[in-house]
N, C-alpha and C positions, 0 to 999 in steps of 0.2 A: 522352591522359591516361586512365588505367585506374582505374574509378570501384571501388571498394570496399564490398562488402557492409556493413551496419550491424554485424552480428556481428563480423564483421573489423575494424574501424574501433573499436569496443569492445576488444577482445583486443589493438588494436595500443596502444591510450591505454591498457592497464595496464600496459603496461610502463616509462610515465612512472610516478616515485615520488610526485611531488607528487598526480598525476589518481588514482592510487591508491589513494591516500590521503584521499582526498574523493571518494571512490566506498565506502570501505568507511564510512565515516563514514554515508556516505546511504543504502546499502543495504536495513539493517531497515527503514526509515520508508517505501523503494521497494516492498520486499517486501510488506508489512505491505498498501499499498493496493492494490496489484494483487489480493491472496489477497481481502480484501472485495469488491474489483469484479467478482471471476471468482464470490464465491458471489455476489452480491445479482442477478447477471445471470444465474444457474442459475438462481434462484427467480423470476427477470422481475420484482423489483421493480424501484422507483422509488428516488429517493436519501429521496423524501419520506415514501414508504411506507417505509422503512428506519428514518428517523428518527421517523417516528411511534411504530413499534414498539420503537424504544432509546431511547423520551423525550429526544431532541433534536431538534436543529432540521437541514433540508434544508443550510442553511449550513454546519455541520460534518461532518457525511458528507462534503457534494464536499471541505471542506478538506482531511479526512482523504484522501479519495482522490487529492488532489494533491498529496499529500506534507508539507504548509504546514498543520500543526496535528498538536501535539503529545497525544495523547490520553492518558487516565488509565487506568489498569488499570480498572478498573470500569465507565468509559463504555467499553472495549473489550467487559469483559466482556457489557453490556446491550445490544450491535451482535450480537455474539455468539449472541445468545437470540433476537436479532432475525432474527438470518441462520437459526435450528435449529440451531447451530451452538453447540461450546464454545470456550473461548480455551483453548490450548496454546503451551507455547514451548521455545524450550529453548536453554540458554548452551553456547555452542561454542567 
């Protein structure tokens, strides 16, 4: 049995229409936590030291970085400030 790259294994489940389609569904929300985890870990913060400075709690940073919590424009925006960073987006 010829084991398959994760990239592979990705590209081969888009070509299912249902997996597709609940991957494009999930995307931003995937996208969205990765882009905070790559800066908050440029800067060597903490999830705690993160939410100290965007006045929340540790608890919602990790949610947020697990995908499993829907954030507000504004608690993104003050993660943002928190990161030295601004929120950007854009409809495609």
């Amino acid at each position: 049995m010829k084991l398959l790259s994760f990239d592979q294994y990705f590209k081969d489940s888009l070509k299912d229409p249902e997996f597709k389609k609940l991957w494009e569904k999930a995307e931003p929300k995937y996208q969205l936590s990765r882009q905070i985890i790559k800066k908050r870990l440029e800067k060597k913060m903490s999830q705690q030291e993160l939410a100290k400075k965007s006045g929340t709690t540790q608890a919602i940073i990790s949610k947020i970085e697990n995908s499993s919590f829907n954030p507000t424009i504004n608690l993104l925006e003050r993660i943002c400030l928190g990161l030295g960073s601004k929120l950007t987006f854009s409809i495609g």
